[in-house]
C-alpha positions as CSV (number, residue, x, y, z in Angstrom):
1,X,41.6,211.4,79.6
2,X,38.9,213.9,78.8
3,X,36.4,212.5,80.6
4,X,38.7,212.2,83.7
5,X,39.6,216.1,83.5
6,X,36.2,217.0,82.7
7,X,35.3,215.6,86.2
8,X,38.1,217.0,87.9
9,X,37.6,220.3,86.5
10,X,33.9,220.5,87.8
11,X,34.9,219.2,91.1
12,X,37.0,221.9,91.2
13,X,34.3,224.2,90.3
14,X,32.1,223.3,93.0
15,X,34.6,223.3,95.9
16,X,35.7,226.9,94.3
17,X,31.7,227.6,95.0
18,X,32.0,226.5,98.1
19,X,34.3,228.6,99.0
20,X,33.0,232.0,97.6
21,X,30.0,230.8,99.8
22,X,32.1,230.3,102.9
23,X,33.8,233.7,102.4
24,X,30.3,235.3,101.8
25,X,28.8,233.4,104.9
26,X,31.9,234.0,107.2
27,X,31.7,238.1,106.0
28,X,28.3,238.4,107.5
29,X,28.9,236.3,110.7
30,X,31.6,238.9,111.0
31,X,28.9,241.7,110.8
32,X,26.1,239.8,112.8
33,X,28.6,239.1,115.9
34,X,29.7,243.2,116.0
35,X,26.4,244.1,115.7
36,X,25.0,240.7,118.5
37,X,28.3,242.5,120.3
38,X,27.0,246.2,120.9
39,X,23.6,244.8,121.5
40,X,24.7,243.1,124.2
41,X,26.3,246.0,126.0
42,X,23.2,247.7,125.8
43,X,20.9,244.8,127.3
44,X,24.0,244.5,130.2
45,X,23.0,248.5,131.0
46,X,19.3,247.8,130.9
47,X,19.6,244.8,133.2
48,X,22.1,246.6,135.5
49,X,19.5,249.8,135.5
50,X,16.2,247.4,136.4
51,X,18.5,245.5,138.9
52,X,19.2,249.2,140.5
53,X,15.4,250.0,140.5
54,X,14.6,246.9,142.4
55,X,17.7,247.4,145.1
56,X,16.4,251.0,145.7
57,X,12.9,249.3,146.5
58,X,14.0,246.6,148.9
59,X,16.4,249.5,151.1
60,X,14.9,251.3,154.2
61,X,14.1,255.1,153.0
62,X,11.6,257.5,153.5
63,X,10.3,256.6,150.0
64,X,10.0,253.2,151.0
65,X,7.9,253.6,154.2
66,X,5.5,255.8,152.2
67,X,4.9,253.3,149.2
68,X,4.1,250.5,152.6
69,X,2.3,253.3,153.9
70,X,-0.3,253.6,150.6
71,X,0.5,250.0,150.3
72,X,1.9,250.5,146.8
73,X,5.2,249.1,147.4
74,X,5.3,245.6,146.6
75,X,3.2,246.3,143.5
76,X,6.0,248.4,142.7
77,X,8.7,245.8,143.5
78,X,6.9,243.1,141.6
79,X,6.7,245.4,138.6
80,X,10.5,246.1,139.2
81,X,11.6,242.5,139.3
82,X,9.4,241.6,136.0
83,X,11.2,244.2,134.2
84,X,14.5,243.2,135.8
85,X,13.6,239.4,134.9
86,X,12.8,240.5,131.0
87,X,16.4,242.2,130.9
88,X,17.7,239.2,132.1
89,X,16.1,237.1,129.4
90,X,16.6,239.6,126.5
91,X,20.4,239.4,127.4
92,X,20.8,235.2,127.9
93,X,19.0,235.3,124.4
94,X,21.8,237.8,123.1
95,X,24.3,235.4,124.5
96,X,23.6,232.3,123.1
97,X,22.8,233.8,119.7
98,X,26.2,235.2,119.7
99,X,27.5,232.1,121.3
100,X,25.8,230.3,117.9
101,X,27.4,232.8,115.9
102,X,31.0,232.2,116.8
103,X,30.4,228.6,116.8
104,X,29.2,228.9,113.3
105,X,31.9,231.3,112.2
106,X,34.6,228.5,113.7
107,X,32.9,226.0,111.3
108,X,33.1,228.3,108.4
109,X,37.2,228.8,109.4
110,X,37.3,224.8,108.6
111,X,35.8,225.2,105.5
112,X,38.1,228.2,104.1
113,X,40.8,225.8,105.5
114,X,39.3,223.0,103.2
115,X,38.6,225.0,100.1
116,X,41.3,227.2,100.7
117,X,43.3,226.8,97.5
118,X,40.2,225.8,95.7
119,X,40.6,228.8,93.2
120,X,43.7,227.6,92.1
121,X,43.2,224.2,91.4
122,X,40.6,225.5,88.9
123,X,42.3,227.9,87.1
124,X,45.1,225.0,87.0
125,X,42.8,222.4,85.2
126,X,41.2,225.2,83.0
127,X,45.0,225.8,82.0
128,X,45.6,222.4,81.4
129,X,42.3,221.8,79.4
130,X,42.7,224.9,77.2
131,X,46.2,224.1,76.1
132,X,44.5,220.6,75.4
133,X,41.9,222.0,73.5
134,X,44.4,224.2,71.7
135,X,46.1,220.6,69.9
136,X,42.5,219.1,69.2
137,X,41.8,219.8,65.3
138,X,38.2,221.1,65.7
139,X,38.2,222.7,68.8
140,X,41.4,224.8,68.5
141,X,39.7,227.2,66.2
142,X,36.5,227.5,67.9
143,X,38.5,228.8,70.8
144,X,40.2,231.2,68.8
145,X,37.6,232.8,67.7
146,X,35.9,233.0,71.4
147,X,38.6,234.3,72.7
148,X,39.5,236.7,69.7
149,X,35.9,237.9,70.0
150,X,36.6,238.5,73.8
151,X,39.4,239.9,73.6
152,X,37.6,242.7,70.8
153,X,35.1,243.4,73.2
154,X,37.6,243.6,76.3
155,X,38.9,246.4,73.8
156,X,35.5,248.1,73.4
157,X,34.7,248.3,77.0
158,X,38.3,249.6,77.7
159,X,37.5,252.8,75.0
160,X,34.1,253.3,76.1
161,X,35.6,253.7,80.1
162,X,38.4,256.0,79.3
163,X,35.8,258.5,77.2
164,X,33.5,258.4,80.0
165,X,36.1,258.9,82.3
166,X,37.3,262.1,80.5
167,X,34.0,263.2,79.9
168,X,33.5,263.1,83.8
169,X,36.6,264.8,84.0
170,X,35.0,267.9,81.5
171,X,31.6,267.6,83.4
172,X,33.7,268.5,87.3
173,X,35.4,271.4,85.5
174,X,32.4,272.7,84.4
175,X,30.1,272.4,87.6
176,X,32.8,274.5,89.4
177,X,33.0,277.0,86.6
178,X,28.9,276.9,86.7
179,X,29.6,277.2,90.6
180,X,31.7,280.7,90.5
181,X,30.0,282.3,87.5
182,X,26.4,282.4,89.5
183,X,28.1,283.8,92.1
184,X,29.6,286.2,90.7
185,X,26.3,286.6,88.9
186,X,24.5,287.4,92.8
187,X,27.8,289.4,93.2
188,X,26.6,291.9,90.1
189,X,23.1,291.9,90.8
190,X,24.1,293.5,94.3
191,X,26.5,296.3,92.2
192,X,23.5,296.6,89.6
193,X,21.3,297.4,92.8
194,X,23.4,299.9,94.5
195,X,24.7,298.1,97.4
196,X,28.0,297.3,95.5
197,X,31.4,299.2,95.7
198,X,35.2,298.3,95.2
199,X,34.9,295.2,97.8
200,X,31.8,294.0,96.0
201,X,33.2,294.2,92.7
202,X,36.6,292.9,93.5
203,X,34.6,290.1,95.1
204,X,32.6,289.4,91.6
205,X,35.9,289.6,89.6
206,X,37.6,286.9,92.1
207,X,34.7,284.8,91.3
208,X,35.0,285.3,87.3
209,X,38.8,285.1,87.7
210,X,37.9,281.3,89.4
211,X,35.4,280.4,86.5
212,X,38.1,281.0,84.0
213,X,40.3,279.0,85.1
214,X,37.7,275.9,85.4
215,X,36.5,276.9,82.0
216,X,40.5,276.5,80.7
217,X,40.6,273.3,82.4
218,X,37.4,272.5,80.8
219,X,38.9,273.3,77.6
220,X,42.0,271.6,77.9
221,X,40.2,268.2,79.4
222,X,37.6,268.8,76.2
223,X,40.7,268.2,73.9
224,X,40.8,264.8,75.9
225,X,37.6,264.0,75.9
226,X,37.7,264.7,71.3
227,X,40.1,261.8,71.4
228,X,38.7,259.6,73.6
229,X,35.7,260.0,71.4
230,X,36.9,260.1,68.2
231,X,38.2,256.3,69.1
232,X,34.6,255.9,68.7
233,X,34.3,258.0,65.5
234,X,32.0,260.4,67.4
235,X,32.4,264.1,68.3
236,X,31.6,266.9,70.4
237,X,32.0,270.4,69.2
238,X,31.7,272.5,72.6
239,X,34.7,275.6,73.5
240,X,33.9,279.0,76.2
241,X,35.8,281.7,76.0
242,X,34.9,284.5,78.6
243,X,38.2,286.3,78.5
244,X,36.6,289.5,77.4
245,X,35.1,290.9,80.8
246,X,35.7,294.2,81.1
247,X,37.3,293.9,84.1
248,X,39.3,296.9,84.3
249,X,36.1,299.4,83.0
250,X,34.3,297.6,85.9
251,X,37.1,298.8,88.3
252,X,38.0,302.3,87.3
253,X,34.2,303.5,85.6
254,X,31.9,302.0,88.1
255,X,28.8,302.5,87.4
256,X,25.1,301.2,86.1
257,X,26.2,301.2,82.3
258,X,29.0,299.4,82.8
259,X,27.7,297.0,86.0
260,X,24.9,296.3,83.1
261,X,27.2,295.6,80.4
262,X,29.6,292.9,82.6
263,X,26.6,291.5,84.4
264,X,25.5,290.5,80.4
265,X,28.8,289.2,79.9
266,X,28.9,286.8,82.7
267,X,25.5,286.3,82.1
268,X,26.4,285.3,78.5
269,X,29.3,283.3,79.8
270,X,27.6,281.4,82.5
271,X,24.7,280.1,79.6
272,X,27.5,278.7,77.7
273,X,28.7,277.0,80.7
274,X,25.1,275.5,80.8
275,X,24.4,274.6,77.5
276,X,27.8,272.7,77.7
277,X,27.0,271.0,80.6
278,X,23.4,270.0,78.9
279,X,25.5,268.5,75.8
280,X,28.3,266.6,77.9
281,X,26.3,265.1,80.3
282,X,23.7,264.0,77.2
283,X,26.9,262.2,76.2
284,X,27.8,261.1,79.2
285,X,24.8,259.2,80.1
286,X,24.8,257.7,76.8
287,X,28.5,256.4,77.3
288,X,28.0,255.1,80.7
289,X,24.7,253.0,79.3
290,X,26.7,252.0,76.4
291,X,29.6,250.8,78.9
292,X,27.1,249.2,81.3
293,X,25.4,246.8,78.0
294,X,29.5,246.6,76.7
295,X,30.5,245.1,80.4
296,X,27.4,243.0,80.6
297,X,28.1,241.3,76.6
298,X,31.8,240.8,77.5
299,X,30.9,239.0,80.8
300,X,28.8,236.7,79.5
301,X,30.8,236.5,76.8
302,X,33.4,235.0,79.1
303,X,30.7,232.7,80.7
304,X,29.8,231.3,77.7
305,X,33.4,230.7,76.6
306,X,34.0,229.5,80.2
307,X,31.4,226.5,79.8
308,X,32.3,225.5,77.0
309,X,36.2,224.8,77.7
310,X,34.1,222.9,80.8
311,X,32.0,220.7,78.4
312,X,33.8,220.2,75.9
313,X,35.2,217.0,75.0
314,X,39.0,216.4,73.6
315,X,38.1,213.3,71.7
316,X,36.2,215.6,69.2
């Protein structure tokens, strides 16, 4: 009995490779003949465009009589029809390469046809052998513990994703608020430098108006991104606040004092932004590292625990 399903299971295996093959193989035929297809559109206008040039040769014209004339025709026709002739060639090889192609890619059809339900038959007598392995006295708790080890790590890599994605999340908000406050920044330089006004300044404020609300989406996302963290007893410590702008002194008491004293403040705002940005995508990077080494455990992990519900015996 064990023996028996051990040799059904890896027959099962390799017509399941087989087919991932066939799939693979009938994916790039796919590709190759769209690809053998436009090229052979374009070797059908080239031959059609030599076959022209050696027409307008053989017909009567004034062109004509003067190439006989300097006696330069029939070079001229000869070079023509060897030109014509290499289309010619260039487009039979086309053909019967895409000809082999579809042939190829009919074969491959057989074999999906074949293998077809390959998948399933595996993952049928995996079934069956893991519920077998379950009743057998030794092996029943060496599964458990591969597949409660697994199923841990499935965990980790799960907690790890979500804080990276809500660190992403913070990062986005952040760039745009990064975005708005330098150019509002450029905005204030202009009103600092005399070339600013009402429409200038209104334009600036728009701008700072934009970056606060990134920068409270930032925050609010950053309340996310604590949790996702602390899942992973680690923190981050990182809140802007650039609510205090002056705006209205910048409206109604334009001037250099006061163009100098809200330039500072976006200034001041807009490093925040950037040191926060340094911090969360230092974390970032770490977590997407640490979830590239979590995914790459857990899946072999699985292949390990997959070979040896393959190998093992029942008798034991």
């Amino acid at each position: 009995m064990s023996d028996e399903l051990r040799r059904r299971i890896m027959e099962a295996k390799e017509r399941k490779f087989r087919l991932y093959k066939a799939e693979r193989r009938q994916g790039e035929l796919q590709k190759a003949i769209r690809e053998q297809d436009k090229l052979i559109i374009r070797l059908e206008v080239e031959l059609e465009s030599e076959q022209l040039d050696v027409d307008n040769l053989t017909r009567l014209s004034l062109a004509n009589l003067f190439h006989t004339i300097l006696r330069t025709k029939e070079e001229q026709l000869e070079l023509e029809r060897q030109q014509a002739l290499a289309a010619a060639l260039k487009l039979q090889e086309a053909r019967q390469a895409l000809s082999a192609m579809e042939k190829e890619l009919i074969g491959i059809g057989n074999d999906l046809a074949d293998y077809g339900r390959a998948e399933q038959e595996y993952d049928a007598l995996m079934a069956e052998k893991v519920q077998a392995l379950r009743t057998a006295p030794y092996s029943s708790g060496q599964l458990l513990r591969m597949e409660e080890n697994i199923a841990d790590q499935s965990v980790h890599v799960m907690e790890i994703g979500e804080a990276l994605s809500a660190g992403r999340s913070v990062l986005a908000a952040l760039e745009d608020a990064s975005a708005c406050l330098d150019k509002a920044e450029n905005w204030g330089k202009w009103d600092m430098w005399g070339g600013g006004g009402m429409i200038s300044t209104h334009i600036k404020h728009g701008h700072v108006d934009d970056a606060k609300q990134y920068i409270s989406n930032a925050n609010r996302l950053m309340q996310r991104f604590h949790s996702e963290l602390a899942d992973l007893n680690r923190s981050v410590d990182i809140h802007i606040d650039i609510s205090g702008l002056l705006k209205l002194a910048d409206y109604w008491f334009d001037g250099l004092i006061v163009d100098w004293v809200v330039q500072g403040r976006i200034q001041n705002a807009h490093d925040q932004v950037l040191e926060a940005l340094h911090q969360i995508r230092s974390v970032t990077r770490q977590l997407q590292a640490e979830h590239a080494a979590a995914e790459s455990s857990l899946t072999a992990m699985k292949a390990k625990c997959t070979a040896w519900i393959e190998q093992s015996s029942l008798d034991e």
